[in-house]
Phi, psi and omega in degrees: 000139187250196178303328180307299186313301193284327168317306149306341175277320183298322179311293162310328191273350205272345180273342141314329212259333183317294187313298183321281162312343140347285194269344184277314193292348173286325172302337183273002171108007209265172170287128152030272174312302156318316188276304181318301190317303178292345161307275157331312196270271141040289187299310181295318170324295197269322192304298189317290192311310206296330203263346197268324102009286182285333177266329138299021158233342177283305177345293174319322192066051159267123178237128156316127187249348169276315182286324172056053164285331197245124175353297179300334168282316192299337192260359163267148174297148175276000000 
């Protein structure tokens, strides 16, 4: 797996965890500005440990077989 993959991986989980962290804080009464922000740092937060987590397992060449997310998985049958 190359930089492309983890680059893109980071990228989805980090527009995931933003929105998520987002809608909650907005639900909580905070300003815009505010949601966003805590969106943004958050968002970097868990993307960076999950993809930096995840390259490190891959590495090891541990793959999840129930999510089958990763190139090596996808392509054996269950």
């Amino acid at each position: 797996m190359g930089a492309r993959f983890w680059i893109r991986r980071f990228v989805v989980v980090f527009i995931g965890a933003f929105v998520a962290i987002g809608v909650g804080q907005l639900l909580r009464g905070r300003t815009a500005t505010d949601a966003a922000m805590h969106g943004l740092v958050w968002a970097a937060v868990s993307a960076i440990v999950f993809t930096t987590a995840r390259v490190y397992q891959s590495r090891r060449g541990l793959h999840c077989v129930i999510c089958r997310d990763t190139p090596e998985t996808r392509s054996t049958p269950r």
